[in-house]
Steps between C-alpha positions, in 0.01 A plus 500: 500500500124495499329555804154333586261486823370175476257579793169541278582226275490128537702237345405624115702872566838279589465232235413809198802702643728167437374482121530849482909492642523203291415722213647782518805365695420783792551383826216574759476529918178394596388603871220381751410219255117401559497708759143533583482119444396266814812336474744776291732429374697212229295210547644149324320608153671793454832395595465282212435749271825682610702236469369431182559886380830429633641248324310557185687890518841387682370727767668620847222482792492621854177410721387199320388314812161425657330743638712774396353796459775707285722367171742603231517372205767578237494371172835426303400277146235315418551111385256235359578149514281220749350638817313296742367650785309295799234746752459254722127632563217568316637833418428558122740363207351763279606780720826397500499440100380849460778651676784348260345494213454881398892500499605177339257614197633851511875391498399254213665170671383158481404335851350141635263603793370251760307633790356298827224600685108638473381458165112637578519790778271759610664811460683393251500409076413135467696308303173507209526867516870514409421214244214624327524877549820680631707299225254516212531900556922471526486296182329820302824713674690246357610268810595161344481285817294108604337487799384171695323399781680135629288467819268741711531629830237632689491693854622398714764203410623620169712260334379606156739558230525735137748509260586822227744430233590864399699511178728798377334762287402865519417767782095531494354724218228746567149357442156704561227284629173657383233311374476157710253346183207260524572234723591154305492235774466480924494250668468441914733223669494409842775323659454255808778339704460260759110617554171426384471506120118672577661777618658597157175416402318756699728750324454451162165524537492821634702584217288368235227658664685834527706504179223324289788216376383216284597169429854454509585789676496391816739202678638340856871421515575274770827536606727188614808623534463784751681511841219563707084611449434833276231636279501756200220597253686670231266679227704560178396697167663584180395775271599625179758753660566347833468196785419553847468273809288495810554328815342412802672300782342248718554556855360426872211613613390632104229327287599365193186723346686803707803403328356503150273799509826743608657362199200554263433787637865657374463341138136674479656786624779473201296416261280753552779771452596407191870540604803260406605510870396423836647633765749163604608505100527888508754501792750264307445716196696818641841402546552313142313805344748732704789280352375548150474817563126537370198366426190492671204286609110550574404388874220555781577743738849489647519377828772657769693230429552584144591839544734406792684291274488745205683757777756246548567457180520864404794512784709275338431554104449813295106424424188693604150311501236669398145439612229563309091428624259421198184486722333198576796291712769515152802675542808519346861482608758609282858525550706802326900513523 
């Protein structure tokens, strides 16, 4: 059994170490879980996750309660089939995606997916990102899965709601991301629910400003079917090699031209690199890469988050990433068997 101190790492290190047992069908122990965390511990998000890990892998688990601060996990088979899981929070639906997923590709089984909760989180993928970025990337590794967003659900009601329709195929293939291309379209959209329209408003013109869009590339989505009041301004582009998505979140006490400049300011910073990842696509890169069992993909500098899940993953799998600085913020990270 795999032994892990969960005490540096936050909610990420458990829910990477499920996909990862998932995988590989190693069980894990997991100790002082958010440790250093104001409130340590499971909280209601992660338990979700778990149980989702569970009965997507016919798992036995000990500790799976709140606040727990240890758990086992111990994979037996892993099935497909229809899965609906309910947070009951805001806590991220894309989190919880993420950690079945990498398996139910891997073992090549079809599965109906239906997940409850925060659709548009900080500290988290948005639902845009893993539309129009994480899967446009699995598609080139060969990932033959439909993705939908029913409803948002913004901090801090939730009630948003995606769907993946994963159908049976191949473990991913080894792709190397080099050259991102000339960029063929962006386009900024800012998403209002339950507040003033002008504050979307204020953010896409920051991001015209910033970003120099033109006509067309630049819309407000009122949301009407929302459970309670949320903002997003998500900033999408597609080049000839890649997609990538930027997102700020609208929250108390933050201008909506604070909100849009911090997510400018990333996409300037990306562009600038001239690198097919940033670093939110760059962390969901490694483990798929690991299962392929190569390939490799151009990014800004990797953060400590990166290379704490890259040590993860080189617990559990026979891979080695290799890290490579070009100069002037592009790396590259490589995995070799």
């Amino acid at each position: 059994m795999i032994e892990i101190d969960g005490q540096a790492g936050g909610g990420q290190l458990l829910r990477t170490a499920l996909a990862l047992s998932l995988c590989s069908g190693e069980p894990f122990a997991m100790e002082n879980i958010r440790g250093k965390r104001e409130r340590p511990g499971l909280l209601r998000q992660h338990l979700t996750a778990v149980e989702a890990a569970a009965q997507v892998g016919d798992a036995d688990v000990d500790g799976a309660t709140p606040g727990s601060t240890t758990l086992r996990f111990s994979p037996r088979a892993v099935h497909g089939g229809a899965h609906r899981w309910t947070i009951g929070t805001a806590g991220s639906t894309t989190l919880v995606l993420q950690t079945v997923l990498p398996a139910l590709w891997m073992h090549g089984v079809e599965a109906s997916l239906s997940i409850v909760g925060g659709t548009h989180n900080p500290q988290a993928p948005s639902a845009d990102f893993i539309a129009h970025a994480f899967l446009p990337a699995m598609a080139r590794m060969g990932l033959d899965a439909s993705f939908a967003l029913d409803s948002h659900g913004f901090y801090p009601a939730g009630g948003g709601e995606i769907r993946m329709a994963l159908r049976a195929g191949g473990k991913p293939a080894p792709v190397h991301f080099g050259e991102r291309g000339p960029v063929l379209e962006q386009h900024a959209e800012a998403i209002v629910s339950a507040i003033p329209a002008k504050i979307g408003e204020r953010e896409l013109a920051i991001a015209r400003a910033r970003l120099g869009l033109g006509d067309g590339e630049a819309s407000l989505r009122e949301v009407r079917r929302a459970m309670g009041p949320g903002n997003a301004l998500s900033i999408r582009f597609r080049t000839e090699h890649a997609s990538a998505v930027f997102t700020g979140f609208g929250i108390k006490r933050v201008t909506a031209e604070a909100v849009a400049e911090r997510a400018c300011a990333e996409a300037r910073a990306w562009l600038a690199a001239d690198v097919v990842a940033d670093s939110y696509l760059a962390d969901q890169l490694l483990l798929p890469m690991a299962l392929a069992g190569g390939g490799s993909f151009t990014t800004l500098a990797p953060s400590a988050h990166t290379r704490s899940n890259a040590a993860l993953i080189e617990k559990f799998l026979p891979v080695e990433f290799i890290y490579t600085d070009h100069g002037r913020g592009r790396w590259t990270i490589a995995v070799e068997r």
